[in-house]
Phi, psi and omega in degrees: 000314159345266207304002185251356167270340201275292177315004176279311182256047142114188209273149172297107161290138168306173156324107195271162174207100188295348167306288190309131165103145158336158159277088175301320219224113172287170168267152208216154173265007170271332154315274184343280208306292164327332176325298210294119195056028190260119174206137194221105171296325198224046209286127191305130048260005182306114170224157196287136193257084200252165195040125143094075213208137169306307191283345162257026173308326163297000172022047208215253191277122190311151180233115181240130177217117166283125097113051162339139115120024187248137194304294171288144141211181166231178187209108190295155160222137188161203180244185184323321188291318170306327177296267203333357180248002178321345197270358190267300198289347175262012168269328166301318171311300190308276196333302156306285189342309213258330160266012190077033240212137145331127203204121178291168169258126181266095169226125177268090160293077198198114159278100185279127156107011195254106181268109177263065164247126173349330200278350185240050229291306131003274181315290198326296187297344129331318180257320180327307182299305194323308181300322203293323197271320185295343205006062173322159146316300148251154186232157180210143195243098150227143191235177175244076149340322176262016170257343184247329175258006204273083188244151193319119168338136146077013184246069204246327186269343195299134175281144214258156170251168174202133017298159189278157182269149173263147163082216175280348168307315199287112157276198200274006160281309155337292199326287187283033215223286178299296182329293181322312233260309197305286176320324185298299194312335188278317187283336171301292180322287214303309194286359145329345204117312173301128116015359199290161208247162135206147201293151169252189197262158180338140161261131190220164167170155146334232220011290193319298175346103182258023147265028168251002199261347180242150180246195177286347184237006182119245189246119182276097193291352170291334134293043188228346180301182178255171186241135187262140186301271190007290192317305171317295189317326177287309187287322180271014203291001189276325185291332179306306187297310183278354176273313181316307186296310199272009161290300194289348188271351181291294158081047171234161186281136163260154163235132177264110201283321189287337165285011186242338157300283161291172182207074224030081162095312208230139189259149178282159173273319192273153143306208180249355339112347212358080156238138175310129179276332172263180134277342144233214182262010202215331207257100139356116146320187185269313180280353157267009141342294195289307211268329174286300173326006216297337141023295199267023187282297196288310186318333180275308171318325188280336173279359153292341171297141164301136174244201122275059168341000000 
């Protein structure tokens, strides 16, 4: 059923990689410049889905909805980094359009700067109730973990409150107190019916910024190496691990936002193209969003797949 959903959106492609391969394109600074801040949240045909809706049942988080009213569908959930790929899924859309092809209803439940976590106890549960009555076909998790789960050195003995804290508030029992509570609820969807997918987190650095890539004198080519993963991996490895662990214990699928990026060890900052790929250090342009992003790809598949209802 996979593969028979991966052809519904169009011809099968490799793997895309903004690493891999030569630099076809030097970087210019009006690429560098274009960069800076380039973000379009809510790029049309996405449109806001108001009054009287399976998907607003949760009376919590604005319903961002693609290609409505169609018999599969799925549904993002997250913070700004989920925004930023909206821009993948209206390119999967033109592409079925243009082959005649099957194309799920796309819906976003995603707040920036907003942890749609337990540690947000209200909203979660809210929406959590909202996935178990709407039952998409697929559901995709993507949060910033290392910014909402990420808790403080040296708090390991701390009694955790409740609701549990989110961000720089948390320690480290908070931490595991939200993961356990966020994984339960993921594995309950799925056995619901659903797909679920979750990001795992983001490979991000100062690196990425492509206001560091222009000086008062042009383009600063020392800044333009690529950045080696290990450093993230290293730095985030207790968060990496307990998100990884408690996916698999979980029995939900991960997706890696860095595979379409990195390449053995080192994410390029530029395309092969030299254009920047974030806008800041952490967020998907919008155009590397579209053309690049393909990750998120199998998630539209999976929401094209036969279920059992």
């Amino acid at each position: 059923a996979a593969a028979a959903a991966a052809a519904n959106i169009g011809p099968k492609r490799p793997t895309i990689n903004s690493s891999r391969g030569p630099l076809l394109e030097p970087p210019t600074e009006a690429k560098l410049r274009a960069a800076i801040g380039d973000w379009k949240e809510d790029p049309p045909p996405f449109e806001r889905l108001t009054g009287p809706s399976k998907y607003n049942l949760d009376g919590q988080v604005p319903t961002w909805v693609l290609n409505k009213g169609q018999p599969q569908d799925m549904i993002v959930f997250g913070d700004s980094h989920a925004n930023a790929l909206k821009h993948r899924f209206v390119k999967l859309h033109e592409t079925a359009l243009a082959h005649n092809k099957s194309f799920p209803t796309v819906v976003y439940k995603s707040v920036n700067g907003m942890p749609l976590l337990p540690c947000s106890a209200k909203v979660f549960d809210s929406l959590v109730n909202m996935f178990k009555q709407a039952r998409p076909n697929a559901l995709l998790a993507i949060i910033c973990f290392t910014w909402f789960l990420n808790p403080r050195a040296g708090s390991e003995n701390e009694k955790p409150q409740e609701p549990p804290r989110c961000a720089g508030d948390a320690s480290i029992p908070e931490a595991l107190l939200v993961a356990e509570r966020f994984f339960r609820a993921m594995k309950e969807i799925q056995s619901n019916g659903t797909k679920v997918f979750v990001a795992l987190p983001q490979v991000y650095d100062a690196a990425f910024d492509p206001r560091r890539m222009l000086g008062a004198n042009g383009i600063v080519e020392a800044n333009l190496k690529p950045f080696n993963r290990s450093i993230f991996d290293t730095k985030f490895a207790w968060l990496n691990k307990l998100i990884a662990d408690s996916s698999a214990a979980a029995g939900v699928e991960t997706i890696d936002l860095a595979e379409n990026y990195c390449w053995q060890g080192m994410c390029e900052v530029i395309d092969r193209y030299g254009n920047p790929i974030m806008k800041d250090w952490d967020h998907a342009r919008p155009y590397y969003a579209r053309h690049y992003m393909q990750v998120v790809d199998r998630v539209v598949e999976a929401a094209l797949a036969e279920r059992a209802r």
